[in-house]
N, C-alpha and C positions, 0 to 999 in steps of 0.2 A: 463419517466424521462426527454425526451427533449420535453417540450411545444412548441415549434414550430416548431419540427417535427414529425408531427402527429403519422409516421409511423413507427418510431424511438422510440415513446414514447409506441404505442400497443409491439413492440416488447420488448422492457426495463420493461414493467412490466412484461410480461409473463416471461422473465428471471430470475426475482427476485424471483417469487415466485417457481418457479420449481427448484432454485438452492438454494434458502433457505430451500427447503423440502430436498438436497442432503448433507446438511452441519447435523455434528454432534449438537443435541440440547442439550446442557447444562448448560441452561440458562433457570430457572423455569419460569414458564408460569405466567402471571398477573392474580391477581385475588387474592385469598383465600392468596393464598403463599405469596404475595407480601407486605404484610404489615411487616410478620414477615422475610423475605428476607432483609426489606429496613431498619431495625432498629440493623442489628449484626455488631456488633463493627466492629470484624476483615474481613468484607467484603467491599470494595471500591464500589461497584456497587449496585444501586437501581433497583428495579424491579416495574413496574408499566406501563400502559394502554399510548401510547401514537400516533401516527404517524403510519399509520397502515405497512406505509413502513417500520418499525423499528422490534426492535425481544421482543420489551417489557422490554428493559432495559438501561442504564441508569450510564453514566461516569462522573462525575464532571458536572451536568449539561447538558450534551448532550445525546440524545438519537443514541443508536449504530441502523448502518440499516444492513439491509438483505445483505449478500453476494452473488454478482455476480454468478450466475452457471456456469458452462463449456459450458452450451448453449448458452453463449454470444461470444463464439469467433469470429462468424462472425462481430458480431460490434464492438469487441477487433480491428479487424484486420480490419473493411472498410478505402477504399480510402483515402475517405473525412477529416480523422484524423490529417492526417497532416495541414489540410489547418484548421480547428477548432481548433486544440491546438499548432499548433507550433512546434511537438516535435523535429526536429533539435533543434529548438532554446534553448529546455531545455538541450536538452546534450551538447551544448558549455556551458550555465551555469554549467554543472557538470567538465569542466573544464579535461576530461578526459585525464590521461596519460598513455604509454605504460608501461605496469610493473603493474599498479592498480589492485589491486583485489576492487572489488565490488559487492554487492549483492544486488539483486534487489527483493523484499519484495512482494510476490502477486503478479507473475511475470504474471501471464493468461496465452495466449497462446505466449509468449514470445518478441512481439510485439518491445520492448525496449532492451530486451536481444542480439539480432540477429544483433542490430543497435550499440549496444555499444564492444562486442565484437571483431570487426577488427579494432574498436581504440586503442585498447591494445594490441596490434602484434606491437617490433617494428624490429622481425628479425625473421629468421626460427627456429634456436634454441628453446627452449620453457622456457630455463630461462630469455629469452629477452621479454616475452607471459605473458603479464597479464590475470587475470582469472575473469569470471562471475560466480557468484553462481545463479542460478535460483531458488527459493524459495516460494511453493504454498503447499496446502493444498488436492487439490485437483488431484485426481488424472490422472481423464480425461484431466485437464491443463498441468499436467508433462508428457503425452503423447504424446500429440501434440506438447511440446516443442523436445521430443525424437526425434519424424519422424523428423522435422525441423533441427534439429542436422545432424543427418544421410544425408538428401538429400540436406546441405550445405556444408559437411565436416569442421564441425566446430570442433575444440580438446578445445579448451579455455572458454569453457560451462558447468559449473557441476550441474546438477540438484538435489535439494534438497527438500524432502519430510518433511516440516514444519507440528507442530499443531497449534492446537489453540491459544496455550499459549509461543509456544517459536518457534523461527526458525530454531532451529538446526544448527546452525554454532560453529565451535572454537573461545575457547576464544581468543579475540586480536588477528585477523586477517585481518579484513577489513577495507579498505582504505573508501569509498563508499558507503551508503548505499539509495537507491532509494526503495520511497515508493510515486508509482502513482493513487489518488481515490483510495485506501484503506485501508487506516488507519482509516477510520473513518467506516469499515464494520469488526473489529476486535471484536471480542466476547472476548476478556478478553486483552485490551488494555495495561494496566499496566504491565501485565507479557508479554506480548509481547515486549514493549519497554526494560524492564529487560533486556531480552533477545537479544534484540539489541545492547545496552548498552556492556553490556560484551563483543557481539561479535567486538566490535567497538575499532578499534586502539587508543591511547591517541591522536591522534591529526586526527582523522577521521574526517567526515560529514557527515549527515542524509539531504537527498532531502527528504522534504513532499512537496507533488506537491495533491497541492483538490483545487476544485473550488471554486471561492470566493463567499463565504458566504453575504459578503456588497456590492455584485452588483445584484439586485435584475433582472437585465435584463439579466443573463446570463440564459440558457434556460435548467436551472437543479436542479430537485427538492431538497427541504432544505435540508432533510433530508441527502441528497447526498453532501451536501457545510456544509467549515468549514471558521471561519473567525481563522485572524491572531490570536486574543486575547484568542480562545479558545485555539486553538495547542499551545498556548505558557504556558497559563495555563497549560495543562495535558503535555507537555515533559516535561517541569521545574519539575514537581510534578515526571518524570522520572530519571530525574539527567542532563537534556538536557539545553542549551541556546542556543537561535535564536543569531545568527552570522548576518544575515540581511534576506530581502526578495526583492528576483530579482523580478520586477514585472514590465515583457518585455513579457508573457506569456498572449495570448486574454481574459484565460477566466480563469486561474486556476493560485494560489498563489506558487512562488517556496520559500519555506522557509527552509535555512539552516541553520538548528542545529549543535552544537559541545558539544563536553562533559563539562560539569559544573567542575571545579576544586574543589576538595576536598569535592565532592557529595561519601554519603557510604548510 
């Protein structure tokens, strides 16, 4: 995945593909199926041969890639992350206050959770305690968020066991909701946003934070970068508008959405 780091890149693929062999397939295979996949009405998504980095399907245009395995925590969690993306800088962009619930969409090994969590403490009490929802698919990633919980004593951390298709929160509850490089490894992206959509306060925010797509020098494969005009396409098609794009981030676009008034 990163071209210019050689070593970074053998391990990024060996990830992909062992943690795409751990994901639910529900997404018919190219080929034979694909024709008649790509022509049903009441289906959003085409099926078809593309990007071998990809699962063979196909959103408004963009091909979905493989999902991260749980055998990439170690690169979830190297060093070096901060000094390649910034992430301080994106959580003053998230503008976080004590009291906020937020949920953090594809959380891995909890990398963003751990970091945003004692900015929502603004007393002991716990009604003065905002809350993180942690939200993966995976179960080896809600693991390792668990031990981390436990050997921080963190209370203000609810981990949630998300599908494919939705994340499992209450309706109109979140303040917040952060989605970092994976949004664009969603196997049924439309019902996923649905399902953000609801869970999302009338006057909430959605962080999509992916790599930018129109900088050809950032050192991450395509298939892994989304440019502005496509996320704006597929959340609008959600019920979403781009509010703006903070773009103070080295290498990856911060684009916040609000909810479309009078979207059903």
């Amino acid at each position: 995945m990163l071209s210019r780091y050689p070593y970074l890149l053998l391990i990024y693929l060996l990830l992909s593909f062992t943690g795409c062999q751990s994901q639910q397939r529900s997404t018919p295979e190219a080929g034979n199926n694909a024709s008649t996949d790509s022509t049903r009405t009441d289906d959003p998504y085409i099926y078809k041969s593309g990007d071998p980095n990809g699962i063979g399907k196909w959103y408004m245009g963009r091909q979905i890639a493989h999902v991260m395995g749980y055998q990439g925590i170690n690169w979830l969690e190297r060093p070096e992350r901060e000094k390649e993306e910034q992430t301080s800088k994106l959580l003053k962009n998230m503008n976080i206050q004590p009291g906020d619930t937020i949920a953090d969409i594809g959380a891995g090994s909890g990398y963003h959770v751990f970091k945003m969590s004692p900015k929502l403490r603004s007393g002991e009490a716990l009604k003065d305690n905002g809350q993180v929802y942690a939200v993966d698919i995976q179960e080896e990633m809600l693991q390792a968020m668990r031990k981390k919980k436990k050997e921080l004593g963190i209370a203000n951390v609810t981990l949630i066991k998300g599908t494919e298709k939705s994340v499992q929160l209450p309706a109109n509850t979140i303040d917040k909701v952060l989605l970092v490089d994976v949004y664009h490894e969603f196997s049924f992206p439309k019902e996923i946003m649905q399902s953000i959509y609801t869970a999302l306060r009338p006057d909430g925010e959605v962080y999509l934070i992916e790599y930018r797509k129109e900088d050809a020098g950032i050192p991450i494969k395509t298939i892994h970068k989304m440019s502005e005009a496509q996320a704006v396409k597929e959340l609008t098609a959600a019920g979403f508008t781009l509010k703006e794009n903070i773009g103070n981030l080295p290498w990856q676009h911060c684009m916040v959405f609000v909810k479309e008034e009078n979207y059903n």
